[in-house]
N, C-alpha and C positions, 0 to 999 in steps of 0.2 A: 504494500500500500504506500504510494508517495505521500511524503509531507503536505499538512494543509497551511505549511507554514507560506509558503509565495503566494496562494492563489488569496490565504485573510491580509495579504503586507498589502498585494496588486488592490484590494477591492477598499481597503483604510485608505490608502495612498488616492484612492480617486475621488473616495469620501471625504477625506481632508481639502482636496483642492476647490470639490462643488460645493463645499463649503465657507469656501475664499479665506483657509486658513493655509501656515506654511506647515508644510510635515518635517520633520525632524526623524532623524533614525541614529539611534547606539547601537557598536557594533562593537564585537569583540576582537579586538585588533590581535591577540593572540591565537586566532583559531588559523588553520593552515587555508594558503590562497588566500587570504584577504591583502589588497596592497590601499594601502592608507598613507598619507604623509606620517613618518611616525614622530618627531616633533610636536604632534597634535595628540599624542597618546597619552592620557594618564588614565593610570591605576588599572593598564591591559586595555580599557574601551579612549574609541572615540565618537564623540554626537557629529552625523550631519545634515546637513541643510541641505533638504531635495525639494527647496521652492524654486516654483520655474525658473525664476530669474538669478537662481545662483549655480544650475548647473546645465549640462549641456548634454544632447543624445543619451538620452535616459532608457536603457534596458532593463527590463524587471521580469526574468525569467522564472522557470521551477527551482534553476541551479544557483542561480547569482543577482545581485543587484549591480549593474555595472554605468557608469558616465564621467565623465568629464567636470571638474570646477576649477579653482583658480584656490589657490595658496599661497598667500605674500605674493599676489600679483602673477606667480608660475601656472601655467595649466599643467594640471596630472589627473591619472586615468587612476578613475576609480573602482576597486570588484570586490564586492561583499558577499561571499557565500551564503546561501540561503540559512545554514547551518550555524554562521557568526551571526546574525541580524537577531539582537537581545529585545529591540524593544522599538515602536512608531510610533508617535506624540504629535497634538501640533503643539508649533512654541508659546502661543497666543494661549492655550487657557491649560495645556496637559494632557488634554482626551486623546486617547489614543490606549496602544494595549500591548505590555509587555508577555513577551513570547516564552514559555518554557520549557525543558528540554522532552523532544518528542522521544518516543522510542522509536527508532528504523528498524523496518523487516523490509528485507528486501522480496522484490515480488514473486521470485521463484520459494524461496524459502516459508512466504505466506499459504500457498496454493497445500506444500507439503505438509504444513500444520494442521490443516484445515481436514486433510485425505488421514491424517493419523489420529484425529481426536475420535474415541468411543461416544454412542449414544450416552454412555451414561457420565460424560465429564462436559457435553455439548448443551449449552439452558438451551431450554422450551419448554414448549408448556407441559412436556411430560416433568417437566421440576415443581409444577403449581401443585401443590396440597391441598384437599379439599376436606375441612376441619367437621364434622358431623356432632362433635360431642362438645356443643357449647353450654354455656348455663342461659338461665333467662332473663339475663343480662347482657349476654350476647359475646361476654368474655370466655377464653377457655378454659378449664378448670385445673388443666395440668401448664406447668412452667414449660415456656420455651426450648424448644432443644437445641442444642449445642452443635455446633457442625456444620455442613455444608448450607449456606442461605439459600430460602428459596421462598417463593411467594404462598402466599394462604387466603382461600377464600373465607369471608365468616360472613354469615348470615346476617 
């Protein structure tokens, strides 16, 4: 299953701008392939500015956030792994929504999870319980049991 991390950065990032605010992204300059000025680095992250007017040819792919800005006047190329990008904000009020670490299954590896789990480790509704020996109160008379969660219907 791919990350749902690019496609919620792509759909804030569009939110942010029809909103006529600027988006900001922290990124974690320590993670591999990310190329940032590192000058601008502190404490591993750096914030940037992806309002139109401060960067240039903006790509926002599945893998990467990648464009162009200016640094003390220098143009350099910038690429944010989808996997570094910690957090999108606008600068104006905060709104926005810090990101946290997904689990990856890669696609082939998902299929053979799926082909190897038994009926009885797989929820559906053969896990719902259906409780018959309520009181008329509509509680059950015996304590909860301990163990694998499942759902209950009570009358």
């Amino acid at each position: 299953m791919q990350s749902s991390r690019p496609y919620i950065a792509r759909a804030l990032y569009e939110w942010l701008l029809d909103n006529e605010l600027t988006p900001y992204i922290v990124v974690d300059a320590e993670q591999a392939g990310v190329e940032v000025p590192r000058q601008f680095v502190q404490n591993g992250q750096i914030v940037l500015n992806l309002g139109v007017s401060a960067i240039r040819d903006l790509s926002m792919t599945n893998e990467a956030i990648a464009f162009s800005a200016r640094f003390g006047g220098q143009p350099t190329q910038i690429m944010v792994p989808t996997e570094a990008l910690i957090a999108l904000y606008a600068r104006e009020n905060g709104v926005g929504m810090v990101f946290g670490h997904e689990p990856v299954m890669p696609a082939d590896d998902a299929n053979d999870v799926a082909d190897e789990a038994s009926e009885d480790e797989a929820p559906g509704l053969s896990s719902v319980e259906r409780d018959d020996d309520t009181s008329a109160g509509g509680e059950s008379e015996e304590a909860p049991k301990k163990g694998r969660p499942s759902l209950r219907v009570v009358k």
